[in-house]
N, C-alpha and C positions, 0 to 999 in steps of 0.2 A: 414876678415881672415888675419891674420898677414902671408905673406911669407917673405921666408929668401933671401937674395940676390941669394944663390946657386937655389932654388925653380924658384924665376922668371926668371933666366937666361934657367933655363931645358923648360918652356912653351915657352920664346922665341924662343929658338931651335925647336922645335914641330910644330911653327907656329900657337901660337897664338895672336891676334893682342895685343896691348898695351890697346885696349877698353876693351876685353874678362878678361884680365888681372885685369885692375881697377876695374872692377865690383865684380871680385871674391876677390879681394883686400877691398873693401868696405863695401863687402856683401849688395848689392843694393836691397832693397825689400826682404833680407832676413830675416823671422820670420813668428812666428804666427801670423792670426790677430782674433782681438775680435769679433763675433758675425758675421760672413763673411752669406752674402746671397750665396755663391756659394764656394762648395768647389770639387776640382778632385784629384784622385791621378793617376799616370799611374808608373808601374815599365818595365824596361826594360830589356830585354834578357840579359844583362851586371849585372842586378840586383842595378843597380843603380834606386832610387825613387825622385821623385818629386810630391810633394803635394802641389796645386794653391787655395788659397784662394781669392776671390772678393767680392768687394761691390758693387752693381749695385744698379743706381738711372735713371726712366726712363728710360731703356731697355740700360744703359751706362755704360760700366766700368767707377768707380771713385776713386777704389781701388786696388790694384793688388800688391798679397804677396806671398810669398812662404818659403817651407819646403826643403831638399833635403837630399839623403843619398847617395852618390855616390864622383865622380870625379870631377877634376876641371872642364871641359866640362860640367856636370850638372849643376853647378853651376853658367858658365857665362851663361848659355843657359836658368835659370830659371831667370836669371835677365835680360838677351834681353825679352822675350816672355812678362814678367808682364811690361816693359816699353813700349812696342811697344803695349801693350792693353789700357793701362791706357787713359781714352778718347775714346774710341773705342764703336760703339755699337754693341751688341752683334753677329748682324748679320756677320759685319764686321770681329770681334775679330776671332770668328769660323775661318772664312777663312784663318788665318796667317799660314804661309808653311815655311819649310828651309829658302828658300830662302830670305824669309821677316826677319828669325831672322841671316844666315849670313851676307845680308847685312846691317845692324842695326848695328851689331858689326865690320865690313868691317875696316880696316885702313889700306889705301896705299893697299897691295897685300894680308895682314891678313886679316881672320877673324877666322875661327877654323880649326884645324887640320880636314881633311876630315876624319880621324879614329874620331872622335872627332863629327861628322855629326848626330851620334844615337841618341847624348844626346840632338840635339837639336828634335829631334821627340819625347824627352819623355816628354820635355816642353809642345809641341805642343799638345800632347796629353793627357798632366793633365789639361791644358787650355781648352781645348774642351770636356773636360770630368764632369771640374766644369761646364760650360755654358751648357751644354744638361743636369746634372743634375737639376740646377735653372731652367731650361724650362719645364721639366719633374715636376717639385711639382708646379706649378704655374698650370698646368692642375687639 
């Protein structure tokens, strides 16, 4: 996502780190993917969405993508959650909280605005929403 210098000067004010920034700047893992074994979406009370796509090989994330319709917080926050799974199994991935995707994004004092803190539970919860549904058809 192209921002303008006035743009990333308004997130640094906000306080968010320089990582949060480059990721929504790069759009890291953002997109569709093809033929994903697991897919979640969670919307949040802000009405902001995130939809997580996976590939799982042997009970492993090997792929981790996503959707999003919201704020920039959604945004770095769906790209902390799919980086911080990628490698992960799934028992593992489930368990990932706030606090595994603020300090993931962390630099020096930054990480997300604590207004900014919702967006990463809707991550958290389209992640764990793809992995209970790939659990749930495998029965």
């Amino acid at each position: 996502m192209e921002l303008s210098e006035g743009k990333l000067e308004l997130l640094r004010e906000a306080g968010y780190s320089e990582k949060a920034i480059r990721y929504l700047q790069n759009d890291i893992n953002v997109g569709k993917m093809e033929n994903p074994d697991a897919v979640g979406d969670y919307t949040g009370e802000c009405g902001d969405t995130i939809r997580t796509f996976l590939k799982i090989n042997e009970g492993r994330v090997v792929e981790a993508k996503f959707i999003y319709s919201g704020c920039a917080g959604a945004g770095s926050s769906g790209s902390a959650i799919t980086e911080l799974t990628k490698g992960k199994e799934l028992a593992e991935a489930i368990k990932l909280s706030l606090g595994n995707v603020l300090e993931h994004l962390k630099v020096g004092e930054e990480s997300l605005p604590e207004s900014k803190h919702d967006c990463c539970e809707i991550a958290i919860r389209s992640l764990r929403g793809a992995i209970e549904n790939y659990l749930r058809d495998l029965t």
